[in-house]
C-alpha positions in Angstrom: -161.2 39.3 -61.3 -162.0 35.9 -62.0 -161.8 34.0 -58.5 -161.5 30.5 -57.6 -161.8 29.2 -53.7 -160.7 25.3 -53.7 -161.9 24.3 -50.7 -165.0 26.2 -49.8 -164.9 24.8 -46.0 -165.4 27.3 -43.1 -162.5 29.7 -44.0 -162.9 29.2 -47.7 -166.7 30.2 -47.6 -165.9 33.4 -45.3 -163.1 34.4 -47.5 -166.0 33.9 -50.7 -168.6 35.9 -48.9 -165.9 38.9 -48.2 -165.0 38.8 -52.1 -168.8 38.3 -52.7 -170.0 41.3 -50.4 -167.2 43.4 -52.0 -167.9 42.7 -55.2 -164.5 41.8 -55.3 -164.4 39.2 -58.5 -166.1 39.3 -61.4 -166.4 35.2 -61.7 -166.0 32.8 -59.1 -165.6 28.9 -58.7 -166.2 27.2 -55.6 -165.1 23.7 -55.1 -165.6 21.1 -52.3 -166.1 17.5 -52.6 -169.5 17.4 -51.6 -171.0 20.4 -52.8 -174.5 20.0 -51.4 -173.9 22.3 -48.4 -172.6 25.1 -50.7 -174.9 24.9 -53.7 -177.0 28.4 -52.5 -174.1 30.2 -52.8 -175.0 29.9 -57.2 -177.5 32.3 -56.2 -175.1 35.7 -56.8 -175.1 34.6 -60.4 -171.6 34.8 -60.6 -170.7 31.6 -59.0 -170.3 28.0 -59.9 -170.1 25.6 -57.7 -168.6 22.5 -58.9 -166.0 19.1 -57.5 -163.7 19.2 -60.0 -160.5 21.5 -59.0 -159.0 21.4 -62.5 -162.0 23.1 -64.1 -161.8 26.2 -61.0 -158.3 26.3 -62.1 -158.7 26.7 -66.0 -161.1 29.2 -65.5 -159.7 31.5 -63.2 -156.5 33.9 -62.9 -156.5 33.8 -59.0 -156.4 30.9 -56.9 -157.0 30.8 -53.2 -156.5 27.3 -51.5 -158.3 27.0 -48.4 -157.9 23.1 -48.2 -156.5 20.9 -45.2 -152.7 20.9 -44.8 -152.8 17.5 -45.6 -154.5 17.8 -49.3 -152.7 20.7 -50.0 -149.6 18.5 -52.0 -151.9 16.5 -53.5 -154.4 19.2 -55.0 -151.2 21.0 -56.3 -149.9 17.7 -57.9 -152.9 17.2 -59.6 -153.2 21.2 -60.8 -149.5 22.4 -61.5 -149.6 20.9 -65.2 -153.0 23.5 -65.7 -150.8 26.7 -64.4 -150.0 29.0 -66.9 -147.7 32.2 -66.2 -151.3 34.0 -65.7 -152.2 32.5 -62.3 -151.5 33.9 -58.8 -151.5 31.5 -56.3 -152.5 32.2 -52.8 -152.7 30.0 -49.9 -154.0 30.4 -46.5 -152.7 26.5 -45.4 -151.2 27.0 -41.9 -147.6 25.4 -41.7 -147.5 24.8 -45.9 -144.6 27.2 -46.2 -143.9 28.7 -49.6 -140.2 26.2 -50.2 -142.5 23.8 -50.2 -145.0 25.0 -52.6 -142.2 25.9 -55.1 -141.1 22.2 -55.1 -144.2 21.3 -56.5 -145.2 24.0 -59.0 -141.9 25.4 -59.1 -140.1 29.3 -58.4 -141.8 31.1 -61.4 -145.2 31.0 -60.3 -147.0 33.8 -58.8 -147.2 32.6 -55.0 -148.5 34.2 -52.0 -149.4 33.0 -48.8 -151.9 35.4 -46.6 -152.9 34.3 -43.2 -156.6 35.8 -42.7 -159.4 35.4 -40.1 -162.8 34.3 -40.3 -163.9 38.1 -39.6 -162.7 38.4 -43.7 -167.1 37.0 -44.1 -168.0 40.9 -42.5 -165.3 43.0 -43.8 -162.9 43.2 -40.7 -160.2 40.8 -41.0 -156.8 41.5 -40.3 -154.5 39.2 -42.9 -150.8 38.8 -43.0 -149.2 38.5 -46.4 -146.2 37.1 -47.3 -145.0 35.7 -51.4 -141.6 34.5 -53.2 -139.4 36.5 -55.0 -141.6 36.6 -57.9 -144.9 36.6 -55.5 -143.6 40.3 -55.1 -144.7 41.3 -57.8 -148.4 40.2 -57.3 -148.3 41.7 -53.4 -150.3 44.5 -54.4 -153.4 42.3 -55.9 -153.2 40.3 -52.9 -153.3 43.4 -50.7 -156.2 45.0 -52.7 -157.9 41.3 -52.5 -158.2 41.1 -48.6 -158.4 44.8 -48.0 -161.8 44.9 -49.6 -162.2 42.5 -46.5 -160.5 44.5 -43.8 -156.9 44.8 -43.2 -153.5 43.2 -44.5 -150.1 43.6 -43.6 -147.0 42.5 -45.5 -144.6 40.3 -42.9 -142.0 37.9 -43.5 -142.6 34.1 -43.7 -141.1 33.5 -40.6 -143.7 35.4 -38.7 -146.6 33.8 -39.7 -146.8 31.2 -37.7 -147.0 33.7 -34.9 -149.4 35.5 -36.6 -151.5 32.4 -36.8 -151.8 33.1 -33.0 -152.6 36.7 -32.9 -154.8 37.3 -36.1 -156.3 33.6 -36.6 -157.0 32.3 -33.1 -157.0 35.4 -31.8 -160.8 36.0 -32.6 -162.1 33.3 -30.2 -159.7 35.1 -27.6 -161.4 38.1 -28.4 -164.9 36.5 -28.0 -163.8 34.8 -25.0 -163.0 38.8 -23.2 -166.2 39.5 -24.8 -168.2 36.7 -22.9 -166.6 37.3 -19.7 -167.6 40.9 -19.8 -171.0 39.8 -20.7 -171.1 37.5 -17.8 -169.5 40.4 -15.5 -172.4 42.7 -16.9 -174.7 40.1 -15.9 -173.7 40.1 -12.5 -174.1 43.9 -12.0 -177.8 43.7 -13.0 -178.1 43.8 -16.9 -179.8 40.8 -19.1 -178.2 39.2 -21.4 -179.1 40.4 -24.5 -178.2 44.0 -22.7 -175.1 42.8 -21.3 -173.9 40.9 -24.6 -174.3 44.4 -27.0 -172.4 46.4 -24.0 -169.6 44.1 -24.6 -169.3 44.2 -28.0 -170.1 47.6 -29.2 -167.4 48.2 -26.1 -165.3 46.4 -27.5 -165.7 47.8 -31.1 -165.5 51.0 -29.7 -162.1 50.6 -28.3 -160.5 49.7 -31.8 -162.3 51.6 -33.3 -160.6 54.3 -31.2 -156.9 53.2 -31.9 -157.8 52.4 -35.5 -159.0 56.0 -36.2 -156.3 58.4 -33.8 -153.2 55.8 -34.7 -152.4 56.4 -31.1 -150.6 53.7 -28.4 -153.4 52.2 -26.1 -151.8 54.2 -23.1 -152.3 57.1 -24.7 -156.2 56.3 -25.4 -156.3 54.7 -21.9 -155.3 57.9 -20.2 -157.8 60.1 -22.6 -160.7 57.2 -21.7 -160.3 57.3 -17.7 -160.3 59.8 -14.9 -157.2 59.5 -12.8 -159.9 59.4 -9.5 -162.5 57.7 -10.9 -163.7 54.4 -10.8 -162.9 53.4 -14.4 -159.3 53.8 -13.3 -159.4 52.1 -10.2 -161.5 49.1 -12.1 -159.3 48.9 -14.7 -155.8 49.0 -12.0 -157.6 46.2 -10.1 -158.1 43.9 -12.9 -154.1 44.4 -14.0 -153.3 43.7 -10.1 -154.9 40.5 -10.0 -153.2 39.3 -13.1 -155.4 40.3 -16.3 -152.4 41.8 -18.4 -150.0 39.4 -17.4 -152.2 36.4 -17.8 -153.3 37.2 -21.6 -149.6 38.3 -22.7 -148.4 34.6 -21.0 -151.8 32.9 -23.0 -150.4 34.0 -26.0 -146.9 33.4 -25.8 -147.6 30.0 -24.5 -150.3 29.4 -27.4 -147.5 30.4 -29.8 -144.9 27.9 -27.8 -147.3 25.0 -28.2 -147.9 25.5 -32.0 -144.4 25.4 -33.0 -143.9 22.3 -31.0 -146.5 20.8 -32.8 -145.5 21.9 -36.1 -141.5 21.1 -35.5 -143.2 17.7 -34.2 
């Protein structure tokens, strides 16, 4: 596949080294307006890394914009007149719904919008998908794109602002239960280096678990735990003072605040 990232910032670059650790694309362009910070990445032979948008564009079939919302019009302006019925375009710009994009490139274009995480750089992202009418019929490369990279799931438009929350931001909320586990770890005696992997292979573990049996946490937690035994009692006193409830009403008022901002 030949790949183009416009707008190899933080997300563009992790969604490049996914592709690039995949061997997901057989050529790849890379732009950013400064490209000194991005130059090594010319090193997998494969990739150029250039300024100029238009030349990514004409040499590519699939596009993945991973520019600020507030470049996004004006990059498509400046690229629509270069799209032929070849190119799939594929945005991750929070907020840039697809109406919008259609108004500038128009309704027959390939257009997808996937909302990854910055997990996609080691394989274990979990991206929502979402595309126009004729989008549809380009689903499947998107799918076989970011599954290469972890996980995607097809949902409609209007759920992906939510999934912003839960996918997106929901990393740093998983690294912020990881640290505080750490820090609990530390307390009972471990260092840190000892108490950090606990936490995270824990934490892997745990998915891992649900990923592999399919099964509902409850079922796992009551397979994990001994009704009399002090994971069990932990694990009740932590949901008495709050834990469950507190993360559920973090999220839901993390979701309430975005929409504000973004009907503001």
């Amino acid at each position: 596949m030949k790949v183009a990232i416009i707008g190899a910032g933080n997300l563009g670059l992790a969604i490049a080294k996914g592709i690039l650790h995949s061997n997901g694309a057989t050529t790849m362009y890379l732009t950013k307006r400064n490209t000194k910070s991005i130059q090594e990445f010319e090193k997998y032979g494969i990739v150029t890394v250039t300024s100029d948008n238009n030349e990514a564009v004409k040499n590519s079939d699939i596009l993945i914009f991973a520019v600020q919302p507030g470049h996004f019009a004006h990059i498509l302006n400046e690229a629509k007149d270069l799209l032929t019925e070849k190119h799939v375009i594929i945005s991750t710009i929070t907020g840039f719904k697809i109406p919008r994009i259609e108004e500038i490139i128009g309704s027959d274009k390939f257009i997808i919008r996937s909302m990854p995480n910055t997990a996609i750089s080691v394989g274990k992202s979990m991206t929502c998908i979402c595309s126009n009418e004729l989008g549809k019929k380009r689903i499947d490369l998107a799918k076989a794109i970011f599954n290469r990279m972890g996980h995607t799931m097809e949902i409609p438009e209007d759920q992906m602002q939510a999934a912003t929350v839960i996918c997106a931001s929901g990393i740093a909320f998983w690294m912020r239960l990881i640290r505080a586990t750490t820090q609990g770890a530390i307390q009972l005696g471990f260092d840190a280096k000892e108490a950090q992997e606990l936490a995270m292979h824990t934490c892997n573990g745990a998915a891992s678990l649900l990923i592999e049996s399919g099964s509902h946490p409850e079922e796992e937690i009551d397979r994990v735990t001994t009704p009399k035994g002090c994971t069990i009692e932990g694990l009740n006193e932590m949901e008495h003072q709050g834990l469950s409830s507190s993360l559920i009403r973090g999220i839901v008022s993390s979701y309430e605040k975005i929409s504000q901002i973004r009907k503001g």
